[in-house]
C-alpha positions as CSV (number, residue, x, y, z in Angstrom):
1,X,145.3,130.6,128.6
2,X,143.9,128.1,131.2
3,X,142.0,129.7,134.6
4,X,141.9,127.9,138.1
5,X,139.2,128.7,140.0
6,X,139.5,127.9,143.5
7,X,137.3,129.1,146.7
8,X,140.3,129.7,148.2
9,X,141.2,132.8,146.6
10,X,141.0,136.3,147.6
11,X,137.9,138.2,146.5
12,X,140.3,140.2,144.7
13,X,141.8,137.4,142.8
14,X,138.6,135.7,142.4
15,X,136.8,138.4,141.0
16,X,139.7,139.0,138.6
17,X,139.5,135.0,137.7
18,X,135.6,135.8,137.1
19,X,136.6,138.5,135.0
20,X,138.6,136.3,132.3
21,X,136.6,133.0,132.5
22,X,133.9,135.9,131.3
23,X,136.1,137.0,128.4
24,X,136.6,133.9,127.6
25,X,133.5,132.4,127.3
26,X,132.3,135.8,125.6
27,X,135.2,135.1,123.2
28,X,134.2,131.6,122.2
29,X,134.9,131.6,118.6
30,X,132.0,129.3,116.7
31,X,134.4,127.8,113.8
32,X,131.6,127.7,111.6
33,X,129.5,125.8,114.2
34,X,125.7,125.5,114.4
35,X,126.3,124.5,118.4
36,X,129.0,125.2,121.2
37,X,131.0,122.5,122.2
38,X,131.7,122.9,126.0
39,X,134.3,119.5,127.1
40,X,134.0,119.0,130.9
41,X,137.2,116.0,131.4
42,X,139.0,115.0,134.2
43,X,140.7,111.8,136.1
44,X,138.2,108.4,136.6
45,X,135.7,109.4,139.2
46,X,137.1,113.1,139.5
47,X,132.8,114.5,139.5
48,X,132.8,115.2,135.8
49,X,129.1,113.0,134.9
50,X,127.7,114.9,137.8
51,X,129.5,118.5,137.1
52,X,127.9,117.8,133.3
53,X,124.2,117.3,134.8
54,X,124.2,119.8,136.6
55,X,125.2,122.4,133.6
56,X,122.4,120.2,131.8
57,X,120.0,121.0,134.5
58,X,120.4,124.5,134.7
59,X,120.9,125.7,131.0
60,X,118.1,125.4,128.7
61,X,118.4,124.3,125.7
62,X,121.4,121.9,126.3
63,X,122.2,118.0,125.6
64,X,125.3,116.0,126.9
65,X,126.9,113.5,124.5
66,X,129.3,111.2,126.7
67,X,132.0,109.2,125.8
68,X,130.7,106.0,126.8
69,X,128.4,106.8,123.9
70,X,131.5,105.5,121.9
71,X,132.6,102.8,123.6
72,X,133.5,99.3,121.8
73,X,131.9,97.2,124.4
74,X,133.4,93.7,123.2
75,X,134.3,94.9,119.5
76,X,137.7,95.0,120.7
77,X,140.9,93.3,122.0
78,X,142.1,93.9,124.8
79,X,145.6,94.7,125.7
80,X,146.4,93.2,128.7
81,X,149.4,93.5,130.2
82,X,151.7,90.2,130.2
83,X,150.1,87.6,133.4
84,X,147.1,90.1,134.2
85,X,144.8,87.3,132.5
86,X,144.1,86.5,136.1
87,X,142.2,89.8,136.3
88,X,139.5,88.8,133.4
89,X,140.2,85.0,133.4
90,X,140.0,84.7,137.4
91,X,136.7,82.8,138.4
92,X,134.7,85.1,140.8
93,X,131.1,85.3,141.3
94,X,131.1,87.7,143.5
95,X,132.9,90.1,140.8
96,X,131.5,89.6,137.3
97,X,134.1,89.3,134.3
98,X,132.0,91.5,132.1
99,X,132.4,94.3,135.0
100,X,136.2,93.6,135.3
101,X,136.3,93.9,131.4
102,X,134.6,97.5,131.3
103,X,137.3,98.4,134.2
104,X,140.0,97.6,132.2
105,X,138.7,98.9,128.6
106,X,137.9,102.4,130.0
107,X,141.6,102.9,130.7
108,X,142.1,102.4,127.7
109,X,141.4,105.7,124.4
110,X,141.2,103.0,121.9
111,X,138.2,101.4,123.7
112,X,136.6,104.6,122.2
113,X,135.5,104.9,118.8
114,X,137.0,108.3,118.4
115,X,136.2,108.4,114.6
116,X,132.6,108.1,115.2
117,X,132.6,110.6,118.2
118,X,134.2,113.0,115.8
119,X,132.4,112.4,112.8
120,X,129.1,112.5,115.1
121,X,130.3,116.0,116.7
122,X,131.0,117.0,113.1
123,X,127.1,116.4,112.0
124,X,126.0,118.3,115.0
125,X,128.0,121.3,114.4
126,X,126.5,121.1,110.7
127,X,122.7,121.2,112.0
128,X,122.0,117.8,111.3
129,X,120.3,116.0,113.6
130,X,122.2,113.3,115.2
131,X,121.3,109.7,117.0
132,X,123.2,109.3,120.5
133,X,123.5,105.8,121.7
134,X,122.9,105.2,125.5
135,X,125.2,102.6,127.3
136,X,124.3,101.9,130.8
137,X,127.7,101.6,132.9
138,X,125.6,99.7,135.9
139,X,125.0,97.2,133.4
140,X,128.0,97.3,131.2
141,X,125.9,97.5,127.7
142,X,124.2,99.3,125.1
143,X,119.9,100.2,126.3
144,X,118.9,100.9,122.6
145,X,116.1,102.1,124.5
146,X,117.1,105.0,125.9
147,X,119.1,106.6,122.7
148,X,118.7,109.7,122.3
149,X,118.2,112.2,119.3
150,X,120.1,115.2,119.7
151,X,118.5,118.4,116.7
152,X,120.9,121.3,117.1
153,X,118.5,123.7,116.1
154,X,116.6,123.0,119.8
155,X,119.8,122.4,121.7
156,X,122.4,124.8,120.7
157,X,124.8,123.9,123.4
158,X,126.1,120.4,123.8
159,X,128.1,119.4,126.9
160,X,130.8,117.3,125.7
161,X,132.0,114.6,128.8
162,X,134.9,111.7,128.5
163,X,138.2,110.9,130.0
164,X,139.8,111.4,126.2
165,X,138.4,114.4,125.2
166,X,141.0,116.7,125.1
167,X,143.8,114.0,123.8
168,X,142.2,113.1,120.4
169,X,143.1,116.3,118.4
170,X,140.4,116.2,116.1
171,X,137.4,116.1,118.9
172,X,139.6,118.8,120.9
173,X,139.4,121.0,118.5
174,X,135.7,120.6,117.9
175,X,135.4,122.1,121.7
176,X,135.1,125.5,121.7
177,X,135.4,125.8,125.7
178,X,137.2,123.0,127.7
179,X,136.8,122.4,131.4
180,X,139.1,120.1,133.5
181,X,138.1,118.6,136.5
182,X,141.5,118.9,138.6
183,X,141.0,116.6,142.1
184,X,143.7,114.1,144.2
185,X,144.6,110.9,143.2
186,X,143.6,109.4,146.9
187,X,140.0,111.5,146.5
188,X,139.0,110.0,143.2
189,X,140.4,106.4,144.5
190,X,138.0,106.9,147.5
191,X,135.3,107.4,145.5
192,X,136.0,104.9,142.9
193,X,135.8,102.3,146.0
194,X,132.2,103.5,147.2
195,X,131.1,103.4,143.4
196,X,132.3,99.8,143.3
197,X,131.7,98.2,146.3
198,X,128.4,97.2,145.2
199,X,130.0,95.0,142.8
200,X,132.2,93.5,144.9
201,X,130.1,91.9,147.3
202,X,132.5,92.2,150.3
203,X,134.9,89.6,148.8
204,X,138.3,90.1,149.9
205,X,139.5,88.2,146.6
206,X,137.4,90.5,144.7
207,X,138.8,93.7,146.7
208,X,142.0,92.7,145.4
209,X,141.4,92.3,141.8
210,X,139.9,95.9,141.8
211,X,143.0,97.1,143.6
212,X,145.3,95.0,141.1
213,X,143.1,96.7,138.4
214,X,143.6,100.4,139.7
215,X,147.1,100.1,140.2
216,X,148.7,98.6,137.2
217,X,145.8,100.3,134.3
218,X,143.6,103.1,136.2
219,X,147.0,105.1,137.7
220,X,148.7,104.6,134.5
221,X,145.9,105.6,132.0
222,X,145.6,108.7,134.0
223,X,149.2,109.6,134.0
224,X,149.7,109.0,130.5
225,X,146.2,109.5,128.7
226,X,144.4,112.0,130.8
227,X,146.6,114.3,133.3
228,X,148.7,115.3,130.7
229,X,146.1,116.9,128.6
230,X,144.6,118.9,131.6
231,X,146.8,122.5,130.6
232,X,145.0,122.4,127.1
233,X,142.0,123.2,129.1
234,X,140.6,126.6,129.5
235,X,139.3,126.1,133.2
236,X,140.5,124.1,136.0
237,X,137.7,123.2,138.3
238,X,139.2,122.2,141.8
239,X,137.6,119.7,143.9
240,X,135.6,122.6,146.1
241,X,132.5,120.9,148.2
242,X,129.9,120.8,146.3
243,X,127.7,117.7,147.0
244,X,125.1,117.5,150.1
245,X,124.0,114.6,152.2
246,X,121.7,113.1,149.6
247,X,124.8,113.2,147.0
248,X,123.5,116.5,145.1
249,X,124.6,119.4,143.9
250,X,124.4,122.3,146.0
251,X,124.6,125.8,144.6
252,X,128.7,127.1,144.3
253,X,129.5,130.6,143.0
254,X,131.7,129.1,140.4
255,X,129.5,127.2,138.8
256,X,126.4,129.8,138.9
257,X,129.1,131.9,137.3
258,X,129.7,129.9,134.3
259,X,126.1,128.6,133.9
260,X,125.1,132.6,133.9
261,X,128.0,133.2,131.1
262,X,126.7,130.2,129.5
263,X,123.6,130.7,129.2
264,X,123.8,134.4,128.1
265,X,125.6,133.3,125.4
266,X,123.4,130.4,124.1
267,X,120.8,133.0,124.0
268,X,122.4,134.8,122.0
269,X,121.9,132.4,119.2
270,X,118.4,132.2,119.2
């Protein structure tokens, strides 16, 4: 059964929303697990990094493993549509072709090495302690550097955060809560803007491959790879205000709620 909390409920209908997200997560079955698997997904740029650090921030004894951890970098071949070359091939110095590569690749599952991220999920859930590679999405590559070990006896609950998550079956079914980030098509597009502009240098030309990008990969992976997959979630996060001037978290009843639930039931495994 999926739940949708939203702030603009009654306090009748929000209390009885608090009242099953609280079963639920008091229901989570382990499946033989040494950890829980919480997923946090949702559309490109729809706050699910941030909505992940924050539940990392706030419950002890927790570790995020993100997607990007998986990614191919330029083990891969790209699929292109027929005359996008332009969009990788197109000299720009204002817009560097390893950045336009990385836009295009994350619209894409297969970018993903979903067999690792399963068989690594599947270690973790045993109790074996587990490298996590660190890629840096500023600087489009692997910072061997800052891999991490994840030791499942000392962080029993791993925040699970990607785009895919819930559409490879295998890693789906690994999660033993699932969170969707549900927020507007034009919202996420705003931000994706202010997260690129940076990288764009305020070149027109370069404004226009990053629109060409969006419209014919970024609206279509969504539509087919990622909104589809959003009912198989148990919670539906709406895009409430959460953020303050400096770009932080600010504290939200709903997500106190679930950290409380959360955390109660991490305890419980000590």
């Amino acid at each position: 059964m999926n739940y949708l909390l939203n702030n603009s409920l009654t306090p009748i209908a929000r209390r009885k929303s608090f009242d099953l997200i609280e079963k639920a997560v008091s229901n989570i079955k382990l499946k033989g697990h040494k950890v829980i698997f919480v997923g946090i997904s949702g559309g490109q740029a729809s706050g699910t990094t941030k909505i992940s650090k924050y539940f990392n921030s706030r419950i002890d004894r927790s570790q995020i493993i993100e997607e990007l951890s998986f990614y191919k970098n330029d083990k891969k071949e790209r699929k292109l549509q027929e005359g996008d070359e332009y969009l990788i091939t197109d000299i720009n110095n204002n817009y560097s072709q390893k950045r336009r590569k990385y836009l295009i690749d994350i619209c894409f599952p297969d970018s993903f090495d979903y067999d690792k991220f399963y068989l690594t999920l599947k270690k973790l859930s045993e109790g074996q302690k587990t490298k996590i590679e660190y890629f840096d999405e500023e600087k489009c590559e692997f910072i061997p550097e800052k891999d991490i070990i994840i030791e499942p006896v000392q962080t029993p609950l791993i925040i699970v955060e990607g785009y895919y998550i819930f559409k490879d079956q295998r890693v789906k079914e690994m999660l033993n809560l699932k969170i969707y980030k549900d927020v507007e098509d034009d919202v996420r597009l705003s931000r994706l803007i202010l997260r690129e502009e940076k990288y764009l240098n305020k070149d027109k030309n370069a404004y226009k491959i990053f629109f060409d990008i969006y419209a014919k990969y970024f609206k279509i992976s969504f539509k087919e790879n990622i909104y589809p997959y959003k009912s198989g979630a148990n919670i539906q996060l709406p895009d409430y205000k959460i953020q303050n001037e400096n770009n932080e978290i600010e504290e939200d009843e709903t997500l106190e709620f679930l950290i409380r639930n959360l955390t109660y039931f991490t305890k419980k495994k000590n």
